[in-house]
C-alpha positions in Angstrom: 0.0 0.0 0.0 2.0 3.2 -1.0 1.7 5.8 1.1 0.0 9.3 0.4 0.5 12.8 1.1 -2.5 15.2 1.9 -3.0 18.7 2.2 -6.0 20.6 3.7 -6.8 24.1 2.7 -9.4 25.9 5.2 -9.1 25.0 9.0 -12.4 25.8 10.5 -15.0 22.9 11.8 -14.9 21.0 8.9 -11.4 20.7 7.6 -10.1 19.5 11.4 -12.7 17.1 10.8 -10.9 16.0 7.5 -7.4 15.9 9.2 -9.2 13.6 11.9 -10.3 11.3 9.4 -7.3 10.8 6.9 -5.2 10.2 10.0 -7.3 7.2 10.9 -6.8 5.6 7.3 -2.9 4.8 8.1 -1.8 5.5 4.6 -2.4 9.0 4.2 0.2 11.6 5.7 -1.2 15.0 6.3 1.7 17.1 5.6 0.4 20.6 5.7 -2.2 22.4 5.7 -2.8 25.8 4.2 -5.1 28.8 6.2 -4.8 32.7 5.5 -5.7 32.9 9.5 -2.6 31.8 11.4 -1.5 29.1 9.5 1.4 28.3 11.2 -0.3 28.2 14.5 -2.8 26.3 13.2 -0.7 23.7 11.5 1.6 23.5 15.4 -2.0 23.0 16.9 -3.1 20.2 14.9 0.7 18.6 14.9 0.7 19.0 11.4 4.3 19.2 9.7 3.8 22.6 7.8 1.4 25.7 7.8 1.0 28.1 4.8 -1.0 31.3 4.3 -0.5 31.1 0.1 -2.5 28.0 -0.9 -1.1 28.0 -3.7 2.6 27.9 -2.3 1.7 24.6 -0.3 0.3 23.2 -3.8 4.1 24.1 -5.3 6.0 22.9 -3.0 4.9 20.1 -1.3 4.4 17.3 -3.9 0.9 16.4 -2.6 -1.0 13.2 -4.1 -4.3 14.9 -3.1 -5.6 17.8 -1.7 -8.9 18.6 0.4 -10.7 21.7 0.3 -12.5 23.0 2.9 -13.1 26.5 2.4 -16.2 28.7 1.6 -17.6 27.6 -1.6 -17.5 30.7 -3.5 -13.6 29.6 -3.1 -13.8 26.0 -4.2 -13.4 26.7 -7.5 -10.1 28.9 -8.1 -8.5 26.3 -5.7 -9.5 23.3 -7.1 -8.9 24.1 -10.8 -5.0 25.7 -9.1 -4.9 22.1 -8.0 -5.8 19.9 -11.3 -3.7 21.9 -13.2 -0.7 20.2 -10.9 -2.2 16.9 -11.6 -3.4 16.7 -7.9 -6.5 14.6 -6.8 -9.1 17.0 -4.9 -11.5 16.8 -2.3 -14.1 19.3 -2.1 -16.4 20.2 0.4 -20.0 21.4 -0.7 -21.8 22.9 -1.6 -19.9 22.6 -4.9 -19.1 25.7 -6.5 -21.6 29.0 -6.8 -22.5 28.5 -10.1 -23.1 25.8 -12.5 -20.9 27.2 -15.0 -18.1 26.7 -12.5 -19.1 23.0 -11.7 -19.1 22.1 -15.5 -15.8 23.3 -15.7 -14.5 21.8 -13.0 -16.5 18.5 -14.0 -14.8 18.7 -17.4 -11.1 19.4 -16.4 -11.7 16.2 -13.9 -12.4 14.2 -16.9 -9.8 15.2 -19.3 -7.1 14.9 -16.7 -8.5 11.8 -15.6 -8.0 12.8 -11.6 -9.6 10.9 -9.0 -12.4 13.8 -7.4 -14.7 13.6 -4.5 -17.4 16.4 -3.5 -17.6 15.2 0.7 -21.4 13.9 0.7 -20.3 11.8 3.4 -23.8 10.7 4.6 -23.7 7.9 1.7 -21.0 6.0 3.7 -23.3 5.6 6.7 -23.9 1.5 6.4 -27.7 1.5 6.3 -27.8 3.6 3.9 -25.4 1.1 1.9 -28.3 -1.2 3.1 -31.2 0.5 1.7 -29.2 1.1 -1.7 -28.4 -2.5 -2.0 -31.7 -3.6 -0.9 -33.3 -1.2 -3.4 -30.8 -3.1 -6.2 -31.2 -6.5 -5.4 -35.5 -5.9 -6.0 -35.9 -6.3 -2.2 -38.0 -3.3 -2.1 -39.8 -3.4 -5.8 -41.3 -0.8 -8.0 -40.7 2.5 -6.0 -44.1 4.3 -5.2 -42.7 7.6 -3.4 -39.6 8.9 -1.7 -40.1 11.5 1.3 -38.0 12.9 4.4 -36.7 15.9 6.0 -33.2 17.4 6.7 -33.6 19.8 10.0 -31.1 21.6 11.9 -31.3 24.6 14.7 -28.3 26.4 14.6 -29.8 29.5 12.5 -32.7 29.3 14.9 -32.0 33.0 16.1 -32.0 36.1 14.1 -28.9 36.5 16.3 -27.3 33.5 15.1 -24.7 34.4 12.2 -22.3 32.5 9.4 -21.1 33.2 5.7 -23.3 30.5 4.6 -25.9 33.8 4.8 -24.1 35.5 2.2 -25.3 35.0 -1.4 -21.8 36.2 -2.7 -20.1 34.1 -1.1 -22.4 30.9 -0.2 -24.6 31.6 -3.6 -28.0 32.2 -4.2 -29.5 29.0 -2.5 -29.1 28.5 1.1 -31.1 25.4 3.3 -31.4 23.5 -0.1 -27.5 23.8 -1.5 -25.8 23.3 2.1 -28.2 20.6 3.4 -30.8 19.7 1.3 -28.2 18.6 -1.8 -27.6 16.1 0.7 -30.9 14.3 1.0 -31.6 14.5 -2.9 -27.5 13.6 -4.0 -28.5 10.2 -1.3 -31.8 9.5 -2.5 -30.8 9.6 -6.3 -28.2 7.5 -5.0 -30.1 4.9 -3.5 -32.9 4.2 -5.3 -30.7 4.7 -8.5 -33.6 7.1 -10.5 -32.7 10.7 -11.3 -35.5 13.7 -10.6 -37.5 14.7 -13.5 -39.5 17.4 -12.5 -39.9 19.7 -9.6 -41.3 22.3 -7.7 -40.0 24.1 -5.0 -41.2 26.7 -2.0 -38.9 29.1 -0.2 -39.3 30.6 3.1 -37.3 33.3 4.6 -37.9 33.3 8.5 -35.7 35.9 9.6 -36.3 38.8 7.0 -33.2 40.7 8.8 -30.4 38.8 11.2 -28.1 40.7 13.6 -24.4 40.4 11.6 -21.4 40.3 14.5 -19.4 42.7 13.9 -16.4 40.3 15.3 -15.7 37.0 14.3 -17.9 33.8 14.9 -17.2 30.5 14.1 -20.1 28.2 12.5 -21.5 25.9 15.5 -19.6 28.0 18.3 -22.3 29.1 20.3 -20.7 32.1 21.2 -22.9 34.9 22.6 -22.5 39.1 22.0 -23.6 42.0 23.2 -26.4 44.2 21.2 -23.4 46.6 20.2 -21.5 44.0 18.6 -24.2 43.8 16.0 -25.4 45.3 12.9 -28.7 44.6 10.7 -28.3 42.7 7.4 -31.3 41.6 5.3 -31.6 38.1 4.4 -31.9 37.3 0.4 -31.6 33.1 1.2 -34.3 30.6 2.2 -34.0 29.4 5.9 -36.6 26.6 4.7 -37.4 25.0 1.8 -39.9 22.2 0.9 -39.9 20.6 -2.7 -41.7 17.9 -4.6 -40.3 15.7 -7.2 -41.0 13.1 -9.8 -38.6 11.0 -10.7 -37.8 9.1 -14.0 -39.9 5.8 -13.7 -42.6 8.1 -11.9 -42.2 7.7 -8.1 -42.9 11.3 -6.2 -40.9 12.4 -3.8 -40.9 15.0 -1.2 -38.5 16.6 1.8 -38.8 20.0 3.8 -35.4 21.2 4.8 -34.9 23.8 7.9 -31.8 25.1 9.4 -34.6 27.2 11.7 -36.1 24.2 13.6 -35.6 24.0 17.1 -34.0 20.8 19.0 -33.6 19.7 15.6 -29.0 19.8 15.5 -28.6 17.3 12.5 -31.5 14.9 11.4 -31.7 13.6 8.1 -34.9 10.9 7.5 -35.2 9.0 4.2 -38.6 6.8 3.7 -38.7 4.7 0.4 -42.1 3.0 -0.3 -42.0 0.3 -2.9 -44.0 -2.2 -3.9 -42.8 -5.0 -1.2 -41.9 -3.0 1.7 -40.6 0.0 2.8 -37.4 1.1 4.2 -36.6 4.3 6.6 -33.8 5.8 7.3 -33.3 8.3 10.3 -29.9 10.0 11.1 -30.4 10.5 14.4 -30.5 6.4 14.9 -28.3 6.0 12.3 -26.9 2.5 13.0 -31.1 1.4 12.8 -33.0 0.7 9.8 -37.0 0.0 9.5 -38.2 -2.3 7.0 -41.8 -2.2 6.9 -44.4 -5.2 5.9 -48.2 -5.2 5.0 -48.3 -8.8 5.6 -45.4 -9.8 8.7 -43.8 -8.2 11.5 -41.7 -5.4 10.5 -37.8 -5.0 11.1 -35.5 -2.7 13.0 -32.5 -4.2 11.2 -28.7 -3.3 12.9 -25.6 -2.4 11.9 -24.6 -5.8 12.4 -21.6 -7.2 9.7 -22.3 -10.6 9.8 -26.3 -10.1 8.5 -26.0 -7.0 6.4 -25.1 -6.7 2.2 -21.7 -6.8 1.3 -21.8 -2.9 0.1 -22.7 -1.9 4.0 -20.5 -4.3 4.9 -17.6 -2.5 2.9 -18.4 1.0 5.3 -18.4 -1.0 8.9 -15.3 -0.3 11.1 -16.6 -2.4 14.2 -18.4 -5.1 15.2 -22.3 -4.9 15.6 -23.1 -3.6 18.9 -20.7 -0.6 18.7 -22.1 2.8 17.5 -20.5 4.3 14.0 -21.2 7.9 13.1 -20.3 11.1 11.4 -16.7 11.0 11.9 -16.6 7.2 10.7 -18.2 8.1 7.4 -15.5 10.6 6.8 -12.8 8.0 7.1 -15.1 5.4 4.7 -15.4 7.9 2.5 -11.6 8.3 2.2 -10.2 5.2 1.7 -12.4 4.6 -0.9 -10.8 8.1 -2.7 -7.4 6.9 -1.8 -7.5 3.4 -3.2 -8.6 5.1 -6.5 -6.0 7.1 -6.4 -3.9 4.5 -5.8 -5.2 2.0 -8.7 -5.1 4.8 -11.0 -9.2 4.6 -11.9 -11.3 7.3 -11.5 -14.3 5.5 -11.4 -16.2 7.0 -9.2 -19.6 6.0 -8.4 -19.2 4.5 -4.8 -19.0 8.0 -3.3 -19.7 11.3 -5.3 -17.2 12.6 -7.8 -16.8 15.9 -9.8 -19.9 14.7 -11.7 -21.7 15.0 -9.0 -21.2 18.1 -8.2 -22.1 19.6 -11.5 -25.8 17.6 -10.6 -25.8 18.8 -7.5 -25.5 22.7 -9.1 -27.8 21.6 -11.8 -30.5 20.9 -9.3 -29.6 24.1 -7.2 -30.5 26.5 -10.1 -33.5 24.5 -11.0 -34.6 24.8 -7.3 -34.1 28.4 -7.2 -35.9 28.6 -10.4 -39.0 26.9 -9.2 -39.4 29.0 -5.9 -38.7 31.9 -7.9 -41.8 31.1 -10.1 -43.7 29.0 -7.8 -44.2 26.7 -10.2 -43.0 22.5 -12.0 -39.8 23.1 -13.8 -38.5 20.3 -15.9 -34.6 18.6 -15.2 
């Protein structure tokens, strides 16, 4: 197994949660990371070998096999086209890019360089939802009637509470549905292995103005100011969004996505109805799935490896019994981008690639279409 050298670009929340990860795998070296905020520091915090304020300086000099980049997406593409044009692999945090133009040509340049890519939509490494996709594939479920769900978080609850994410030029013009709700779409597509056809979407802004800190807050801190240490911005980006779909062999599907629901931190819910049973998913029991019967008991099926399909088996760290979350999808998700990069095949299709991404824009703009119109818009 040769070994491989990593860099990270962006220490906030997430990239620390990267670094985490690769260190797990055993094969990958984190050898510096790159951050125009006290890199150096940073890099002497987290024990990594080297800090750098120039991302681009880390990307000449230190011979990487990959990169992951965990910046502000109105970022992601300069850095990851710096980093293709090296011939370096690249993971990329979503959402994508701020435009689709920018994800087709960073889709493209994948492609003819033939790099090994990876947008982080982590959640499809959690083993049941290996289950349900293998379950769906092997005709376990049948014909697919509907798909519906939710993804629901808190942490903008407040018209106090503050992060980039609020700012269209620098998060893009879609806010609940391109940070959390391209989740729950890029895994149901995923799973039940039917693209959306159609769809109409509804917007909600709930805080018309929010209170902007006028010092810095990091996302998820908690961190509480005084009235003086605010100013007034409006709010162009939904704080909820719920959308229909139909997808390609006619199933409907439907999910309300909130970052404005209280005691809600991270839950994701997936419910496929097919013509044998029904499966759902819930991420805040993640290591649980329900299979549902019209005419015997219905299951609560555990992450055991001994009982589940091989493709959930190929995402399971640890015996049944002991609990795997968040971080362990992160490291699942990995190895499986390392070992392509080690074969030399950029197959993708296990996690999401480059391709991917440009869907996952794709379905953005056609989202903010919709709710724009209030009205079906064709994919």
């Amino acid at each position: 197994m040769k070994k491989m050298r990593a860099g990270i670009i962006g220490i906030g929340f997430i990239g620390q949660a990267h670094i985490e990860a690769l260190r797990r795998l055993g094969n990958v070296e984190v050898v510096a990371l790159a951050d125009e905020d006290g890199a150096k520091e940073k890099a002497e915090r987290l024990f990594v070998p080297k800090g750098y304020e120039d991302y681009k300086e880390m990307l000449h000099k230190e011979n990487l096999d990959a990169v992951h980049i965990c910046t502000p997406n109105f970022l992601h593409y300069e850095m990851a086209k710096e980093a293709m044009e090296r011939g370096i692999h690249v993971v990329l945090e979503k959402p994508f890019t701020v435009s689709l133009e920018e994800a087709r040509a960073l889709a493209k340049m994948a492609k003819d360089k033939n790099l090994v890519t990876c947008v982080n939509h982590t959640l499809r490494m959690f083993p049941q939802v290996k289950e349900m996709k293998a379950l769906v594939e092997k005709g376990d479920v049948g014909d697919i009637f509907a798909v519906h769900g939710c993804y629901l978080q808190d942490w903008l609850f407040y018209d106090t509470d503050w992060s980039w994410r609020l700012e269209p030029s620098v998060s893009g013009k879609t806010r609940a549905f391109s940070d959390i709700g391209s989740h729950w779409i890029d895994m149901v597509e995923n799973i039940i292995g039917e693209r959306a056809v159609e769809l109409i979407a509804e917007f909600d802004i709930v805080h018309k103005t929010r209170k902007k800190p006028l010092k810095e807050v990091e996302t998820f801190s908690g961190v509480s100011l005084k009235p003086e240490d605010y100013e007034e911005k409006k709010i162009e980006t939904e704080d909820w969004c719920s959308i229909l779909f139909r997808f390609e062999k006619g199933a409907v599907g439907s999910v309300n996505v909130s970052q404005v629901t209280a005691g809600r931190k991270n839950q994701q819910i997936i419910e496929i109805s097919g013509s044998k049973c029904s499966l759902k998913w819930d991420s805040e029991d993640s290591n649980e799935l329900f299979i549902g019967r019209r005419d015997a008991f219905n299951q609560k099926v555990t992450k055991e490896p001994s009982l589940v399909e091989k493709e959930a088996k190929e995402v399971i760290g640890y015996p049944g019994g002991h609990v795997e979350g968040f971080p362990d999808t992160f490291k699942m998700q990995f190895k499986k981008f390392y070992k392509q990069i080690e074969e030399g095949i950029p197959k993708g299709g296990d996690f999401a690639t480059f391709s991917d991404g440009e869907r996952e824009m794709y379905l953005n703009e056609k989202v903010y279409e919709s709710a724009q119109k209030r009205a079906w818009v064709k994919l």
